[in-house]
C-alpha positions as CSV (number, residue, x, y, z in Angstrom):
1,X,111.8,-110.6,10.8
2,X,111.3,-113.6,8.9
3,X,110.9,-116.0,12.0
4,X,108.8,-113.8,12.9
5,X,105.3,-115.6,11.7
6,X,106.6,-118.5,12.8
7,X,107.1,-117.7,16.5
8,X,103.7,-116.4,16.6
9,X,102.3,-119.4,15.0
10,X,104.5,-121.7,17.9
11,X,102.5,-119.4,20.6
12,X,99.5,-120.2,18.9
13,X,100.3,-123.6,18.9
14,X,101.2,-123.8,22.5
15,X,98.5,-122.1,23.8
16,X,95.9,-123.9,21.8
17,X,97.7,-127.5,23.5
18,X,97.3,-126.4,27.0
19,X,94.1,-125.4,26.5
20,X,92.8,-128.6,25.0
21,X,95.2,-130.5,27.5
22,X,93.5,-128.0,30.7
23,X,89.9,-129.5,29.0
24,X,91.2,-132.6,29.2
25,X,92.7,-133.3,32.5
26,X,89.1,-131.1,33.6
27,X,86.9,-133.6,32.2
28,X,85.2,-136.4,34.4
29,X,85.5,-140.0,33.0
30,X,81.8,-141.3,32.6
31,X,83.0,-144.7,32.6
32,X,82.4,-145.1,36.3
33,X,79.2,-144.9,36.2
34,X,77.0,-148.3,36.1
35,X,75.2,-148.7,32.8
36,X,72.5,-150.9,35.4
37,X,72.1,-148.3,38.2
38,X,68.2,-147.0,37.5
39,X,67.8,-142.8,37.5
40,X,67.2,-141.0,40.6
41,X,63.3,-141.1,41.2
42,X,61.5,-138.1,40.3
43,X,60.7,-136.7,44.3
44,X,57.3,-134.6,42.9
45,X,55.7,-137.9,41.7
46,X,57.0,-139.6,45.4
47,X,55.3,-136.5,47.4
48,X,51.9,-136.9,45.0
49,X,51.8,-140.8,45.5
50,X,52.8,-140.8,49.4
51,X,49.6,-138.0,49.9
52,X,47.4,-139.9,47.6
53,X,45.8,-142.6,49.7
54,X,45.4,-145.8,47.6
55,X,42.0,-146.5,46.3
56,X,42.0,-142.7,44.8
57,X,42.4,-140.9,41.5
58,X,43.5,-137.6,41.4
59,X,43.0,-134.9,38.7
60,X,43.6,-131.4,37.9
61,X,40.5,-129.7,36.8
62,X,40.3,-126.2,35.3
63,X,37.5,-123.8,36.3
64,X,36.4,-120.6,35.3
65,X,34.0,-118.7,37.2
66,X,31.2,-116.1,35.9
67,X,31.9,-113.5,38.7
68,X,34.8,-113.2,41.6
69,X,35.2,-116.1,44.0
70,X,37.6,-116.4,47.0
71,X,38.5,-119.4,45.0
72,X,41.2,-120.8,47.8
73,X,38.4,-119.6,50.5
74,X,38.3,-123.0,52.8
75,X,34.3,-122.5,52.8
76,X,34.5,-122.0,49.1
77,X,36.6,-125.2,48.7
78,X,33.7,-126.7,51.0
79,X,30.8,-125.9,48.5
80,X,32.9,-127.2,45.9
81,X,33.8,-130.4,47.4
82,X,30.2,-131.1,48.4
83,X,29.3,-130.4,44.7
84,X,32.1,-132.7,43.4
85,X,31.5,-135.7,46.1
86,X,35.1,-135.7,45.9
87,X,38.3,-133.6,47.8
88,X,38.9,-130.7,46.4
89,X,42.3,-128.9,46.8
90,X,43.3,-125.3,45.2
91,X,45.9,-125.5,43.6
92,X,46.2,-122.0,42.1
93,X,45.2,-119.2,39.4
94,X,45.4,-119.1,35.8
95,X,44.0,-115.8,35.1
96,X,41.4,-113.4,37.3
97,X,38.7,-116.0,36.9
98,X,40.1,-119.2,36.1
99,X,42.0,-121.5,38.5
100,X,43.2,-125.4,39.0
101,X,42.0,-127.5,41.3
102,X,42.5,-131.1,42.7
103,X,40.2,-133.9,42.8
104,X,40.7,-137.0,44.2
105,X,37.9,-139.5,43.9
106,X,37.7,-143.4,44.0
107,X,39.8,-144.7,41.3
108,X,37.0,-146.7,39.7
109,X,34.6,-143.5,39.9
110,X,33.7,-141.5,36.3
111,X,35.4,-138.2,35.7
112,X,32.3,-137.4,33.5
113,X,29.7,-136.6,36.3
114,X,31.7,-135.1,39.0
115,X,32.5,-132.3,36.0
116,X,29.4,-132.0,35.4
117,X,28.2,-131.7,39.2
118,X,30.7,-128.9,39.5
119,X,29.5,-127.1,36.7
120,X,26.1,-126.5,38.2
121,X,27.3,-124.0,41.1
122,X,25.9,-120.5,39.9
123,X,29.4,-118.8,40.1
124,X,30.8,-121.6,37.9
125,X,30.9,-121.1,33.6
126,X,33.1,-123.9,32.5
127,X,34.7,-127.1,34.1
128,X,37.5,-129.0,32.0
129,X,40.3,-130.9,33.0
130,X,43.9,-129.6,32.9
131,X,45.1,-131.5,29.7
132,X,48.6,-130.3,30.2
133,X,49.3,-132.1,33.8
134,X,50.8,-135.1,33.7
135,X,49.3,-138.0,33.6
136,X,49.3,-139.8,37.5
């Protein structure tokens, strides 16, 4: 009775030492790895330079409208586009009446005026750019 405690304690033991012997012989040595090897490259930024001709600025604008649009409507995107004198892309909704869009325009162009050209369509109430997407 009295080696009792200490034969469950020895179990205890032993199981605890494979474990932490099963972690060990599981875990990767990091040594390998080059401290001079750059990160992988980030593939979204890649895709949004390789369709972003040089010479152009894109932005993400958010617009909110004063009555239902067929905001991703190609002849929609049309009327906005020759409003903006830039290309404009749908990129998709934020709520019933708000959505993003893309503008590219020439790099050395204001952001200033093609917002305001924008805001002028009838359907339009308020044109701001997306704060939250990342910078390009």
């Amino acid at each position: 009775m009295t080696g009792e405690p200490i034969l469950k304690a020895t179990r205890r033991l032993l199981l605890v030492l494979a474990s932490v012997s099963g972690l060990l012989a599981c875990a990767k040595d990091t040594s390998e790895w080059s401290v001079g090897v750059p990160p992988p490259p980030n593939v979204a930024d890649l895709a949004e330079k390789a369709a972003s001709p040089s010479g152009l600025a894109t932005l993400r604008v958010i617009v909110q409208f004063n009555q239902p649009v067929a905001a991703s409507d190609p002849a929609f995107l049309k009327t906005m586009q020759d409003h903006a004198q830039a290309r404009v892309r749908y990129i998709g909704p934020i709520s019933g009446d708000t959505h993003v869009y893309s503008l590219q325009l020439p790099a050395d162009q204001s952001t200033a005026p093609v917002l305001q050209r924008l805001a002028t369509l009838p359907t339009v109430t308020r044109v701001e750019l997306d704060q939250k997407a990342k910078a390009q």
